[in-house]
PyMOL commands that place a pseudoatom at each C-alpha (Angstrom):
pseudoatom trace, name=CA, resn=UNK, resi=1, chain=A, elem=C, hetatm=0, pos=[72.605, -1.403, -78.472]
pseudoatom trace, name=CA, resn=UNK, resi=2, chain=A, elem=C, hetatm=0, pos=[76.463, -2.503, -77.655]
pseudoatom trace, name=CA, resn=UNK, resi=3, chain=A, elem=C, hetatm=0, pos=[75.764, -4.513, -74.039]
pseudoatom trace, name=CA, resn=UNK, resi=4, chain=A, elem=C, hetatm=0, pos=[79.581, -2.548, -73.051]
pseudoatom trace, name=CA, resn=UNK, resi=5, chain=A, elem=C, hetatm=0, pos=[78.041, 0.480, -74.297]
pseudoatom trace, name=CA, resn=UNK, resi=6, chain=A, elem=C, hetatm=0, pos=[74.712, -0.067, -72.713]
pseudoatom trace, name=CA, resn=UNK, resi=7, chain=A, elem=C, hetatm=0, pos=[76.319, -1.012, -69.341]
pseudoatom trace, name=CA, resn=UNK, resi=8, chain=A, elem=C, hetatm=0, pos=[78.681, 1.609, -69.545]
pseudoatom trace, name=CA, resn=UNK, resi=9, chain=A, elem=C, hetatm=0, pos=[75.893, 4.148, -69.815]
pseudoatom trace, name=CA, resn=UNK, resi=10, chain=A, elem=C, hetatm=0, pos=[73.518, 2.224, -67.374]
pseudoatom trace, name=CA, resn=UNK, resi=11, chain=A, elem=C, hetatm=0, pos=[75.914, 2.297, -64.562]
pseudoatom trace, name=CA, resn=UNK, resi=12, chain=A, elem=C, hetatm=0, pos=[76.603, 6.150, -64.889]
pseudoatom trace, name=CA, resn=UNK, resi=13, chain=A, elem=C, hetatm=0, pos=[73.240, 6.707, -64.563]
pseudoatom trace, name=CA, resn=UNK, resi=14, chain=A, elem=C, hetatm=0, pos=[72.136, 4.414, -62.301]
pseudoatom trace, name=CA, resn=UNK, resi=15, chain=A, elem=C, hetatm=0, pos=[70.140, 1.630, -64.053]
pseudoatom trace, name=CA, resn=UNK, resi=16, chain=A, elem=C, hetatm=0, pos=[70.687, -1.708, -62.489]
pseudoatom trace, name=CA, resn=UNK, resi=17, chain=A, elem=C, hetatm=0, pos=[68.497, -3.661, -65.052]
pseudoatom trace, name=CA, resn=UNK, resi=18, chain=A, elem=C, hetatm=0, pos=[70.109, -3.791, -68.743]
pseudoatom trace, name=CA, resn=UNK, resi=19, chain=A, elem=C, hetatm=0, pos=[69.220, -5.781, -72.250]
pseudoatom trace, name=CA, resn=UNK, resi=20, chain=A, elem=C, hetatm=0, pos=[70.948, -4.933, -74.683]
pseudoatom trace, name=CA, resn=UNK, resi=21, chain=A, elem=C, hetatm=0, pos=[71.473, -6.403, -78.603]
pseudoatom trace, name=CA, resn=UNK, resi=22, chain=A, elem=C, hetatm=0, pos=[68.042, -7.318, -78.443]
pseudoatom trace, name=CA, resn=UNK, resi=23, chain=A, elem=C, hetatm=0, pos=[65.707, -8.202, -81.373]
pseudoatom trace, name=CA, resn=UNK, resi=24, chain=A, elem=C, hetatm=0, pos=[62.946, -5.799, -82.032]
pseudoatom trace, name=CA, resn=UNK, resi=25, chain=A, elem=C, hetatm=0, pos=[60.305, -8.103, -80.840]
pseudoatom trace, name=CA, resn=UNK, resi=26, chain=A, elem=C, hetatm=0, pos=[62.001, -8.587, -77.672]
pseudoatom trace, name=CA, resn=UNK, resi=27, chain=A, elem=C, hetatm=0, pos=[62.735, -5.011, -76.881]
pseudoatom trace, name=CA, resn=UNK, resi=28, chain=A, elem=C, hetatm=0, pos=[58.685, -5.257, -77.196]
pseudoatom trace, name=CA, resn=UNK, resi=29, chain=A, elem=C, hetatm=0, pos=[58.360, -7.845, -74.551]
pseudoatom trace, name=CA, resn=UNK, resi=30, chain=A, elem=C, hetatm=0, pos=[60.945, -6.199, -71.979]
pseudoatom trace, name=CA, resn=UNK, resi=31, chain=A, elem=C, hetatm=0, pos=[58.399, -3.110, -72.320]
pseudoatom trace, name=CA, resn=UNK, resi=32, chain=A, elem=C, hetatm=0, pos=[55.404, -5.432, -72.088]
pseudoatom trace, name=CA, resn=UNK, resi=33, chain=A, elem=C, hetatm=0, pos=[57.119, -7.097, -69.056]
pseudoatom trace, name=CA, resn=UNK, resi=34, chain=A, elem=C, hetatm=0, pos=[57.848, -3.821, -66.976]
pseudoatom trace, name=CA, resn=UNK, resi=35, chain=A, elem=C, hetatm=0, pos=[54.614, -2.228, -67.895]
pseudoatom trace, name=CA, resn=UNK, resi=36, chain=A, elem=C, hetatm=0, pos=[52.469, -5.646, -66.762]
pseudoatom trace, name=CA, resn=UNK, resi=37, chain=A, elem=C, hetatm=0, pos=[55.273, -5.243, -63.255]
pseudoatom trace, name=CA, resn=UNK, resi=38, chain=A, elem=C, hetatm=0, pos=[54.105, -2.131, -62.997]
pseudoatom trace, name=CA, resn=UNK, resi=39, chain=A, elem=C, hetatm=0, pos=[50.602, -2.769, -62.495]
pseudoatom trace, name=CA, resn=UNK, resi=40, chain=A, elem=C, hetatm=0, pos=[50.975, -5.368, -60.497]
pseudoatom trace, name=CA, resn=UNK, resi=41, chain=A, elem=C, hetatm=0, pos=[53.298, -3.281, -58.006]
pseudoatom trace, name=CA, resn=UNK, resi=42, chain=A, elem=C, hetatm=0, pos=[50.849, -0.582, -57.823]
pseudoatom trace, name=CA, resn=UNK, resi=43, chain=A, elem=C, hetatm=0, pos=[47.828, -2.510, -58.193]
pseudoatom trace, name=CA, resn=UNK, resi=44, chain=A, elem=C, hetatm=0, pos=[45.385, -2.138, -54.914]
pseudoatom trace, name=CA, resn=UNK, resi=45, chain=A, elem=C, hetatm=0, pos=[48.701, -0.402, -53.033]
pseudoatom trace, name=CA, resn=UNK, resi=46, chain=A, elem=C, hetatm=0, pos=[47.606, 3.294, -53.205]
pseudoatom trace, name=CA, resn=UNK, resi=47, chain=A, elem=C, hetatm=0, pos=[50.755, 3.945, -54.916]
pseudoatom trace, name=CA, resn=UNK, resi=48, chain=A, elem=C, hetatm=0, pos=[51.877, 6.040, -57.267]
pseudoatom trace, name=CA, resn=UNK, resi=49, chain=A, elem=C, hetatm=0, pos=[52.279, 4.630, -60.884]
pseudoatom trace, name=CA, resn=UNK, resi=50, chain=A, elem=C, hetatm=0, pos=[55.357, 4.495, -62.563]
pseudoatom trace, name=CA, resn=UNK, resi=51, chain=A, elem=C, hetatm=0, pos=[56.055, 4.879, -66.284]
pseudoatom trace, name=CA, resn=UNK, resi=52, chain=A, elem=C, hetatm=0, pos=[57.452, 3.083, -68.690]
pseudoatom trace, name=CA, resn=UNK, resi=53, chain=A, elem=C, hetatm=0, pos=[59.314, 4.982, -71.055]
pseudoatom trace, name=CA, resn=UNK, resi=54, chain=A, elem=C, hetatm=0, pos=[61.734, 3.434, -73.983]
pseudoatom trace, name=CA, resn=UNK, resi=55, chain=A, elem=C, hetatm=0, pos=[64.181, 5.698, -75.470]
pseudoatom trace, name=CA, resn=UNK, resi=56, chain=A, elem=C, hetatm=0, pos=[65.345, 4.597, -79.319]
pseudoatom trace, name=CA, resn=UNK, resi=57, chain=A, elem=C, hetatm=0, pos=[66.128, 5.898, -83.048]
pseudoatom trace, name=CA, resn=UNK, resi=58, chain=A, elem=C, hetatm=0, pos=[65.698, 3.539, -85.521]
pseudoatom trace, name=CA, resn=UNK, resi=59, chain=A, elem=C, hetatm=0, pos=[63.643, 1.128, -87.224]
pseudoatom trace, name=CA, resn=UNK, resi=60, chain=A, elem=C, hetatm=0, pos=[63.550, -1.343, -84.726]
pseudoatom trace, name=CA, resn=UNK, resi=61, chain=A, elem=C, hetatm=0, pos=[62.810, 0.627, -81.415]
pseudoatom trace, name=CA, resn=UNK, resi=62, chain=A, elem=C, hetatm=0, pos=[59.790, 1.720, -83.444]
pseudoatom trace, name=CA, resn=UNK, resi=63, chain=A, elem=C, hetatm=0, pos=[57.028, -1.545, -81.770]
pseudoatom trace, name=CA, resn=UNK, resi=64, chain=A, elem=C, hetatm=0, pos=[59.199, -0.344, -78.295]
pseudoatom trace, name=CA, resn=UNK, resi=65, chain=A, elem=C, hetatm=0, pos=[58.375, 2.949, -78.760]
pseudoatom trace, name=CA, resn=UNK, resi=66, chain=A, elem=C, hetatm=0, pos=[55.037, 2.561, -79.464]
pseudoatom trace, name=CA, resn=UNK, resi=67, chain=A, elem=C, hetatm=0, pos=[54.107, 0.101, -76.778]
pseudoatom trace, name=CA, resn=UNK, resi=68, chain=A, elem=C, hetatm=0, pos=[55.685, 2.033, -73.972]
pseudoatom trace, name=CA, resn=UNK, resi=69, chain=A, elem=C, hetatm=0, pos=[53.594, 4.693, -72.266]
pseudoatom trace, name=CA, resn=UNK, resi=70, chain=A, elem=C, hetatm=0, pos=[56.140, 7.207, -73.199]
pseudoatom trace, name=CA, resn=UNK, resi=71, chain=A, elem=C, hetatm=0, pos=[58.297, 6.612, -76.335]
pseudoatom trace, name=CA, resn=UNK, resi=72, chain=A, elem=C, hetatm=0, pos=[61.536, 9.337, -76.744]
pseudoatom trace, name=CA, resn=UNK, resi=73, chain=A, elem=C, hetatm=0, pos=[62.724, 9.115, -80.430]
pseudoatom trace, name=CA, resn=UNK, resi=74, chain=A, elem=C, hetatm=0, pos=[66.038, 11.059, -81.041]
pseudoatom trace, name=CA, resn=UNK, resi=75, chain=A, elem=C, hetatm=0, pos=[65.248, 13.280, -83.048]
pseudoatom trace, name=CA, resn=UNK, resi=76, chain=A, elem=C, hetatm=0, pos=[68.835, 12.335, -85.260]
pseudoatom trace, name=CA, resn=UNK, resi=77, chain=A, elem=C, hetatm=0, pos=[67.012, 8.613, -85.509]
pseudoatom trace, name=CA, resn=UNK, resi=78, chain=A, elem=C, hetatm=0, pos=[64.734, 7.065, -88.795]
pseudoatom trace, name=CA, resn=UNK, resi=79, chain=A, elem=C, hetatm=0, pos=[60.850, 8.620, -89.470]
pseudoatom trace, name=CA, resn=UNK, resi=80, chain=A, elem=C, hetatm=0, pos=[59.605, 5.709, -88.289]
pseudoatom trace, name=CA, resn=UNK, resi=81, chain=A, elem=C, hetatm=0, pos=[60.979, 5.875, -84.696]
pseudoatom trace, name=CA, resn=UNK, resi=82, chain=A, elem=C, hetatm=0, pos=[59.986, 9.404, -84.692]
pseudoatom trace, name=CA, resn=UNK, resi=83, chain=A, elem=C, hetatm=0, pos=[56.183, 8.516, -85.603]
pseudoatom trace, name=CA, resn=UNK, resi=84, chain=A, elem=C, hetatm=0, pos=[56.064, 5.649, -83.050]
pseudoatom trace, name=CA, resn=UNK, resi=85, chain=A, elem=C, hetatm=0, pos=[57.439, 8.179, -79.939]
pseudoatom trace, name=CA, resn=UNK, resi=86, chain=A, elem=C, hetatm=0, pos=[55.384, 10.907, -78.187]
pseudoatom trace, name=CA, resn=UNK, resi=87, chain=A, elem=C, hetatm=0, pos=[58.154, 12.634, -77.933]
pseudoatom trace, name=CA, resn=UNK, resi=88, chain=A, elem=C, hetatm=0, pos=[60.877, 13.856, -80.582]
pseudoatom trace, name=CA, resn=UNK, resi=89, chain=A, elem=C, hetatm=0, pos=[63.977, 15.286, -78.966]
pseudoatom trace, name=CA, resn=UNK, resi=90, chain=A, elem=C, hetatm=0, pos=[65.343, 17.485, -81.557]
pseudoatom trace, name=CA, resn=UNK, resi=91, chain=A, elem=C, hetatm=0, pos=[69.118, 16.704, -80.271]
pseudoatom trace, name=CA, resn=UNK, resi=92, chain=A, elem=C, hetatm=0, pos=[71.051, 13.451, -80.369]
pseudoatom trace, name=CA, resn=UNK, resi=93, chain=A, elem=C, hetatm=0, pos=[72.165, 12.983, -76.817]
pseudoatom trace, name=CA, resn=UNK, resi=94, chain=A, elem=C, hetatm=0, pos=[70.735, 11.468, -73.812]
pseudoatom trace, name=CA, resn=UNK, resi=95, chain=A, elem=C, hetatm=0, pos=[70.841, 15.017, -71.988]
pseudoatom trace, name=CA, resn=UNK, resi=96, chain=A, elem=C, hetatm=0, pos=[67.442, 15.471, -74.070]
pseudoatom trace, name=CA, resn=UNK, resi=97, chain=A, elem=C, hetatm=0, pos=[65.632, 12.934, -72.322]
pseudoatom trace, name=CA, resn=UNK, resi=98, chain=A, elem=C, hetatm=0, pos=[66.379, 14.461, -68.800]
pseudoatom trace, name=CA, resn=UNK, resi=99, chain=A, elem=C, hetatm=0, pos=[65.456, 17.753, -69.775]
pseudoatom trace, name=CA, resn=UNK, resi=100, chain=A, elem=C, hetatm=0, pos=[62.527, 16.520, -71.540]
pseudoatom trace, name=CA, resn=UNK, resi=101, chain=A, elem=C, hetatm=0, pos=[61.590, 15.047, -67.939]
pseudoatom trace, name=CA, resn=UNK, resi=102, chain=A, elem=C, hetatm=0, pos=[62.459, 18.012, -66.192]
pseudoatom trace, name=CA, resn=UNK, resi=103, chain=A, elem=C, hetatm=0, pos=[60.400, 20.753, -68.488]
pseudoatom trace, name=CA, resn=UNK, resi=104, chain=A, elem=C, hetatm=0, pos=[57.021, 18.552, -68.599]
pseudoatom trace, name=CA, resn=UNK, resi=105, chain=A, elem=C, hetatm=0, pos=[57.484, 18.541, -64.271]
pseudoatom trace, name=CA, resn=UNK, resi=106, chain=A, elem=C, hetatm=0, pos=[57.902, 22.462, -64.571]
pseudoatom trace, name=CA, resn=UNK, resi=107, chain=A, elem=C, hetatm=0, pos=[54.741, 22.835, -67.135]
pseudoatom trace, name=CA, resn=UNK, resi=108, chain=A, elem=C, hetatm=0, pos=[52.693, 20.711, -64.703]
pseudoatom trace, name=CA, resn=UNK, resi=109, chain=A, elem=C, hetatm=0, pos=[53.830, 22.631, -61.957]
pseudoatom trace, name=CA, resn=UNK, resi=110, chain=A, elem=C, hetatm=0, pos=[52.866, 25.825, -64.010]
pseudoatom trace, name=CA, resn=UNK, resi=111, chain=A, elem=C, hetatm=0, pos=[49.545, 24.715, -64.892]
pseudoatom trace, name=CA, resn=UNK, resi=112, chain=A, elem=C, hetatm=0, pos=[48.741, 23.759, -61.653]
pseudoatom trace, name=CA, resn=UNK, resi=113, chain=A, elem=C, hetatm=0, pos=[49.616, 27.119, -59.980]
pseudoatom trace, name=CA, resn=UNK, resi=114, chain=A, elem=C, hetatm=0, pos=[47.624, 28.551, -63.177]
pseudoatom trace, name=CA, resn=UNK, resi=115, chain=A, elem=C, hetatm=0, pos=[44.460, 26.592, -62.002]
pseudoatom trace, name=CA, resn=UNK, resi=116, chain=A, elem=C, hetatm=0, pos=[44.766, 27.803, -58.259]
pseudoatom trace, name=CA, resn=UNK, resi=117, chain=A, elem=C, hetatm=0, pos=[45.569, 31.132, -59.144]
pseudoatom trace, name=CA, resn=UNK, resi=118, chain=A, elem=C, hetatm=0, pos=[41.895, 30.962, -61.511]
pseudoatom trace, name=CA, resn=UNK, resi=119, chain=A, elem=C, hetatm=0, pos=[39.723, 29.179, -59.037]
pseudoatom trace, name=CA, resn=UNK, resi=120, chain=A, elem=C, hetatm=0, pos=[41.172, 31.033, -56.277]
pseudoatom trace, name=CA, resn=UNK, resi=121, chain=A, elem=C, hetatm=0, pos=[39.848, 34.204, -57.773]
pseudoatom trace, name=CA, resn=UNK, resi=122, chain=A, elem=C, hetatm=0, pos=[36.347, 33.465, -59.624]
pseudoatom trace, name=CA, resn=UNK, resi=123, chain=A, elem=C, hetatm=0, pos=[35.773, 32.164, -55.686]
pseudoatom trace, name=CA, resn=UNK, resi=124, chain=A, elem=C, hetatm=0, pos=[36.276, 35.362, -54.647]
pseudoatom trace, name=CA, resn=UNK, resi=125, chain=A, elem=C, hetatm=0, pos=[36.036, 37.771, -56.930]
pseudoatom trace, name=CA, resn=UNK, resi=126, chain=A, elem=C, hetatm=0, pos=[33.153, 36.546, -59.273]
pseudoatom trace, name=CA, resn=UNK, resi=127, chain=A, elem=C, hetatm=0, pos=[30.750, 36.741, -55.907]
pseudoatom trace, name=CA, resn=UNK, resi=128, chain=A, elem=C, hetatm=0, pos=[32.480, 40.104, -54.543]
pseudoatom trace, name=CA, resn=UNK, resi=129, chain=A, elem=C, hetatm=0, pos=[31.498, 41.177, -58.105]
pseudoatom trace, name=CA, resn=UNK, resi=130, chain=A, elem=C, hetatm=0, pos=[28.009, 40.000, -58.023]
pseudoatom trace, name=CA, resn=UNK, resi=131, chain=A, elem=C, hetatm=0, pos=[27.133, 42.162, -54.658]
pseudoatom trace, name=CA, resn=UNK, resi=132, chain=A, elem=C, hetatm=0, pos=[27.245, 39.129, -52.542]
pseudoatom trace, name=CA, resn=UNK, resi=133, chain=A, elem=C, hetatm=0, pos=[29.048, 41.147, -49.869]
pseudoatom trace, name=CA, resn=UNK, resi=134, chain=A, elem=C, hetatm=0, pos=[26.771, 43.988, -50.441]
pseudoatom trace, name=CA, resn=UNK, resi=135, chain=A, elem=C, hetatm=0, pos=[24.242, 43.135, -47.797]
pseudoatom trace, name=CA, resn=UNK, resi=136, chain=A, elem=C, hetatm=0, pos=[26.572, 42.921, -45.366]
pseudoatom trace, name=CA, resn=UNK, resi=137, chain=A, elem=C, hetatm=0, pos=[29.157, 45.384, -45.517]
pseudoatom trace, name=CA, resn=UNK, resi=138, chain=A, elem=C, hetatm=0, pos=[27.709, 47.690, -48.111]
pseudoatom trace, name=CA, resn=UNK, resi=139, chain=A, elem=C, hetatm=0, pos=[30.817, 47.130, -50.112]
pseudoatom trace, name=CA, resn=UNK, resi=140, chain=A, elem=C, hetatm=0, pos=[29.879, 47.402, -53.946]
pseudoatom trace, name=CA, resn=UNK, resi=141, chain=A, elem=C, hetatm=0, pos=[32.394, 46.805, -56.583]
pseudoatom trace, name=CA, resn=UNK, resi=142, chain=A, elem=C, hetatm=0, pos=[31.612, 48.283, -60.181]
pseudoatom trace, name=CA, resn=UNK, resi=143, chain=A, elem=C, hetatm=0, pos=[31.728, 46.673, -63.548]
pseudoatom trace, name=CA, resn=UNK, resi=144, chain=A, elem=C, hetatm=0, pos=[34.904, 48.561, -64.639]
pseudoatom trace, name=CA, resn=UNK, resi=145, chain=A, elem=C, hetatm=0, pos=[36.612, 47.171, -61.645]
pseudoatom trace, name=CA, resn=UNK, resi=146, chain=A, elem=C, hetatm=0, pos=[35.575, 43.608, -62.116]
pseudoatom trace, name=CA, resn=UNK, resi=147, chain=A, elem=C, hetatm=0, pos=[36.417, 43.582, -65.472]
pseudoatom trace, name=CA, resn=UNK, resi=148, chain=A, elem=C, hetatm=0, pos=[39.935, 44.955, -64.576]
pseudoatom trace, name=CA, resn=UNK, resi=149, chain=A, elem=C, hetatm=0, pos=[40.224, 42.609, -62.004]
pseudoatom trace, name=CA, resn=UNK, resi=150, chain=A, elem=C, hetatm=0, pos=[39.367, 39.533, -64.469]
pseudoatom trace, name=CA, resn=UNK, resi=151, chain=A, elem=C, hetatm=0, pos=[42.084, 40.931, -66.920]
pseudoatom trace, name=CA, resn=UNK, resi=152, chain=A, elem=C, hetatm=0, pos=[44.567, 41.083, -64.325]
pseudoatom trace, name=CA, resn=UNK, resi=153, chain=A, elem=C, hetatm=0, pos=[43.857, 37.604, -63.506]
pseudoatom trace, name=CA, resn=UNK, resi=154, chain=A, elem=C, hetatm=0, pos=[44.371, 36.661, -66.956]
pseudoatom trace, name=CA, resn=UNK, resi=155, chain=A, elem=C, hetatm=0, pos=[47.620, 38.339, -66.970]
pseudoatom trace, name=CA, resn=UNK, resi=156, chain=A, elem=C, hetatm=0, pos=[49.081, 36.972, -63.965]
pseudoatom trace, name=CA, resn=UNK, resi=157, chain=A, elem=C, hetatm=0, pos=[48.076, 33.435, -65.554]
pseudoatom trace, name=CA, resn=UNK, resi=158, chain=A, elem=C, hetatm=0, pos=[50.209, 34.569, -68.500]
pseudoatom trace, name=CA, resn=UNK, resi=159, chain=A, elem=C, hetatm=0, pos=[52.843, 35.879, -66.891]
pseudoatom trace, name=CA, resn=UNK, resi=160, chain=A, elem=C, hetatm=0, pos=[53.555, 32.853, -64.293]
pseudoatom trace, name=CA, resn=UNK, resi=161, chain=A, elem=C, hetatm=0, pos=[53.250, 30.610, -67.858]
pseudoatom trace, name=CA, resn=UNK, resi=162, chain=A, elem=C, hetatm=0, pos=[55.926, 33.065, -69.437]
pseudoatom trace, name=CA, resn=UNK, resi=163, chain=A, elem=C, hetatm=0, pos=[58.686, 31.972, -66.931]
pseudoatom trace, name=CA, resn=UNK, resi=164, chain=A, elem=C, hetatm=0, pos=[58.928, 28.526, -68.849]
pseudoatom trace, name=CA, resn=UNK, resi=165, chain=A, elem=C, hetatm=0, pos=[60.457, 30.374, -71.566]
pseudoatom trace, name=CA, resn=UNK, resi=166, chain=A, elem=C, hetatm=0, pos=[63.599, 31.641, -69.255]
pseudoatom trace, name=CA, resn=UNK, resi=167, chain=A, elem=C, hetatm=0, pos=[64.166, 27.526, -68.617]
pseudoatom trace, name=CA, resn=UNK, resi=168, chain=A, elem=C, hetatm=0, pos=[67.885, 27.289, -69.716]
pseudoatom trace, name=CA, resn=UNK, resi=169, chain=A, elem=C, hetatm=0, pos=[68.367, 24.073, -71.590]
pseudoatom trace, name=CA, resn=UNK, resi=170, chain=A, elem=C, hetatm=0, pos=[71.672, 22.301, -71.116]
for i in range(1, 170): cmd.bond("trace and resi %d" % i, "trace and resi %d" % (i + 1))
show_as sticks, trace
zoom trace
């Protein structure tokens, strides 16, 4: 909350806009203010929304937290910042947010390969399975074989969710 602190940070990262030793209520409005910009930017464009996210640990991030569309309470900060946020980072440093960031990317990623992996094989499979190709090729496939088929698929959607756990954290 120290504006030297604050624009020390900021300009390692990158952050050209900073506020800092700001009242609770106006930590509020900046949030209000940059989620009401965003909508307006995006509004009608066809582009992609940003989000608002407010990072804080203590009492008075808490209305910030909550009124941004993703609050990060550190998980070292009060109970109350940690009910307002979405997320609780379970470390006190910033590296937490970035990873946090990063592994929710990976887990979309993840579930969307999950998806195409399922709908790419009850396309195929469910009607090979059924006899649809049976008229014209002849080609049967048994019930031991289709059920072994649907278990593998299962497994491969297990096994591509698995390799989230070998993420290294920093």
């Amino acid at each position: 909350d120290r504006t030297l602190t604050a624009q020390s940070l900021a300009k390692a990262v990158g952050i050209d806009e900073v506020h800092a030793e700001v009242l609770p209520q106006d930590k509020e409005s900046h949030i209000q203010r940059l989620k009401h910009l965003q909508k307006k930017a995006t509004a009608g464009s066809g582009k992609t929304s940003y989000t608002v996210a407010m990072v804080g640990d203590g009492v008075n991030d808490a209305p910030a937290l909550a009124a941004a569309d993703v609050g990060i309470a550190m998980g070292t900060g009060t109970d109350i910042a940690i009910e307002a946020a979405e997320i609780t980072l379970m470390r006190g440093d910033l590296q937490g947010v970035l990873d946090a960031i990063t592994l929710s990317k990976k887990t979309m990623r993840t579930i969307r390969q999950n998806l195409f992996a399922s709908f790419f094989y009850n396309t195929l499979g469910i009607p090979i399975a059924a006899g649809a190709l049976y008229p014209l090729t002849g080609w049967k496939m048994s019930p031991m074989l289709a059920g072994a088929a649907m278990a593998l698929s299962s497994v491969s959607v297990l096994i591509n969710s698995l390799r989230l756990k070998r993420w290294n954290w920093r």
